[in-house]
C-alpha positions, 0 to 999 in steps of 0.5 A, a space after each residue: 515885674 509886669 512888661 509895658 503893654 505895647 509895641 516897641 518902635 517907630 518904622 513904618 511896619 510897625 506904624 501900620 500894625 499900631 493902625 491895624 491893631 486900633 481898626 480890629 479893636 474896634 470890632 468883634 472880628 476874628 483875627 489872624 496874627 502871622 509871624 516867626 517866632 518870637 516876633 510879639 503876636 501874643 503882645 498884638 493879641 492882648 493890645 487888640 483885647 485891651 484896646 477894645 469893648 471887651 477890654 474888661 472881660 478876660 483874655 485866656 491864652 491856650 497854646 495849641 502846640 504844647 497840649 495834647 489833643 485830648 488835654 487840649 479839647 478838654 482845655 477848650 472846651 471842658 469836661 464831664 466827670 468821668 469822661 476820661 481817665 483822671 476826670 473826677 469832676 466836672 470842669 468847665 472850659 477856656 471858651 466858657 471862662 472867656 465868656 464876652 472876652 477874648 480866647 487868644 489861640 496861640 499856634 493854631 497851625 499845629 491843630 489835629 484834623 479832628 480839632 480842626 472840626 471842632 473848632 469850625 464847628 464853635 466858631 460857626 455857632 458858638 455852641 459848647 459841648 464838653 468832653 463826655 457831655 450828651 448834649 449841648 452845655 450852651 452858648 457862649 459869646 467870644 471872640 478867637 484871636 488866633 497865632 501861628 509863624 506857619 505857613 497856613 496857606 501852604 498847609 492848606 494846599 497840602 490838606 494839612 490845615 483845612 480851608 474853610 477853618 482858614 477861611 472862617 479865622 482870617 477875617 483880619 489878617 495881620 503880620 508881625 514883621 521880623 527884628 531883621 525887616 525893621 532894623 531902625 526899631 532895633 536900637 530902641 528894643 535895647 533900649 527898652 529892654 535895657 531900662 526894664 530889666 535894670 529896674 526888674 533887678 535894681 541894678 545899674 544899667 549896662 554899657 556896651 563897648 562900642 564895638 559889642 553894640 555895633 555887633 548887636 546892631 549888625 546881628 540878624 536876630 533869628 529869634 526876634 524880640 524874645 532873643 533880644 528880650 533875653 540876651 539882655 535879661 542875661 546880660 543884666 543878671 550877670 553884669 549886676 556886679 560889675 561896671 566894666 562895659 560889656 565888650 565883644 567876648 562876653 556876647 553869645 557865640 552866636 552873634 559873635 560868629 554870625 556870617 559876614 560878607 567878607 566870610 569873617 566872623 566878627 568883620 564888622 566889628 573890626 570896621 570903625 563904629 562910625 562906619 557901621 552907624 553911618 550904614 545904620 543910618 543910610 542903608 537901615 533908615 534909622 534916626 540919628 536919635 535912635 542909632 546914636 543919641 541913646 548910646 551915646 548918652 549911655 555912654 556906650 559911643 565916645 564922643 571920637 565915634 560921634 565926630 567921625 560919624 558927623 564928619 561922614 555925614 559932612 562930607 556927603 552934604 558938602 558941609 550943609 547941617 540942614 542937608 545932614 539933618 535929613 540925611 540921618 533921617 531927623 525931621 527938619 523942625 529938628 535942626 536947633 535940637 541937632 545943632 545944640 546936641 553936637 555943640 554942647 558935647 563938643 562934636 560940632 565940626 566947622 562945615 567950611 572944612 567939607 564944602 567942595 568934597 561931594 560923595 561919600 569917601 570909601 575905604 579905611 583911608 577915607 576914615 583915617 581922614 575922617 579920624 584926623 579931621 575930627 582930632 582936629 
């Protein structure tokens, strides 16, 4: 099944990779795309090929990591029948093939020295020359988009990476930042990714326990979107049968274990869903219609959750649902959508029970009384 071609997101790092992506489309520029692994270069490399003049013409991903040096020059660039052990006719190469479209090099930071000075050599002249071949086999016209989650600077200051090369591909420079530096995106990357592989599997959408999805939203994901990608993927084939929520003992060791401030493994699942979704919202800047509104509607938060939730929000506001409004990062045009949201599920809390009472309450008493407020 072919993934939607596009970032998934609404922060502001997100918001300003979209901007750089449409700039660099609009020229013929090399590009340098920087991140950890797993985060979406390759995604922002085919965003910039397609959104672009050259759009119709092919784009060739070659991973520069998982070939040899020799394979990977004959990759790039082809090969003279007889040139090499195994060369039995003539092949031409990835540049020549991308011809007025785009090479996508993905990994460039793991590059020998000598493909290193093949490479600034094409890219100062365009000149092609296959492995083998005496002379030059012509020129050709196209444009390196190249990836790398290593340090290339730092390879550069330790002679590892050469600098001109560097120089010459970081026209533009873009990074991709990691899942954990764009925690308001995370609710929406479940979600997408929740509804792709239901569809992929023509099985029923997973539901999550409201303390399993309050773990996935506190975890770090080292891996990034590819982890996110494939957790749920996995969760997905294995709950094709079933229409009991995914709970805590069916998520991977490691999210269950990750570290907590108070050096207990699943801390924060104990903490009341309410609580962890307040700080989502607060501290992570999320909308209240990214954090809550998609769960809630999946059913993955109960409509107790959803009280307490308000209930804190109240308590911050002095009881004001137009100050709540902001708080839980809505626009202001959003107010009557919010109102009507919270009326038509039966969550809306009469506001004159919160005025006086400033400051957000700390401590489980102060959720206990959230809890009896919201029963109420």
């Amino acid at each position: 099944m072919q993934e939607p071609l596009k970032l998934i997101g609404n922060s502001r790092a997100i918001q300003r990779l979209r901007e750089d992506i449409r700039s660099a489309a609009r020229t013929d520029a090399k590009v340098l795309i920087t991140g950890e692994s797993g985060v979406g270069k390759e995604i922002v490399s085919r965003l910039i090929h397609a959104s672009g003049p050259r759009g119709t013409y092919p784009l060739i991903t070659v991973n520069c990591a998982a070939i040899t040096e020799t394979l990977l020059e004959s990759e790039l660039f082809g090969h003279e029948r007889g040139s090499f052990t195994g060369a039995y006719r003539d092949r031409v190469g990835v540049l020549e093939m991308a011809h007025r479209g785009t090479v996508f090099m993905d990994e460039i930071g793991e590059t020998s020295p000598r493909m290193q000075s093949l490479l600034l050599r094409f890219l100062e002249s365009g000149e092609i020359q296959r492995v083998g071949a005496t002379r030059s086999n012509g020129y050709v016209d196209v444009r390196v988009i190249a990836a790398t989650n290593r340090d290339l600077l730092g390879a550069v200051a330790s002679r590892i990476f050469r600098e001109d090369l560097y120089y010459r591909l970081n026209v533009i420079h873009m990074t991709v930042p990691p899942v954990r530096e764009r925690a308001e995106d995370l609710p929406l990357l479940l979600e997408h990714f929740l509804d792709l592989f239901a569809r992929e599997y023509s099985t029923p959408r997973i539901r999550f326990a409201p303390e399993a999805w309050a773990m996935l939203l506190a975890y770090q994901w080292p891996g990034n979107v590819r982890e996110v990608r494939n957790l749920i993927e996995r969760l997905t084939v294995r709950s094709s049968e079933s229409n009991t929520p995914v709970g805590l003992p069916d998520l991977p060791q490691e999210i269950r274990r990750m570290p907590a401030p108070a050096s207990e493994p699943v801390a924060a699942a104990r903490r009341p869903v309410a609580e962890l979704l307040y700080e989502q919202i607060i501290q992570g800047r999320q909308s209240f219609w990214t954090a809550v509104y998609g769960p809630f509607m999946s059913r993955d938060l109960t409509r107790e959750d959803l009280r307490l939730l308000i209930g804190m929000g109240l308590q911050q506001t002095s009881g004001s649902y137009r100050v709540l409004v902001e708080l839980f990062n809505m626009p202001p045009g959003d107010y009557k959508r919010f109102l009507n949201f919270l009326r038509k599920h039966q969550c809306h809390m009469p506001f004159q029970q919160f005025r006086g009472n400033l400051g957000r309450p700390e401590g489980g008493g102060s959720v206990e009384r959230h809890r009896l407020i919201a029963s109420a």
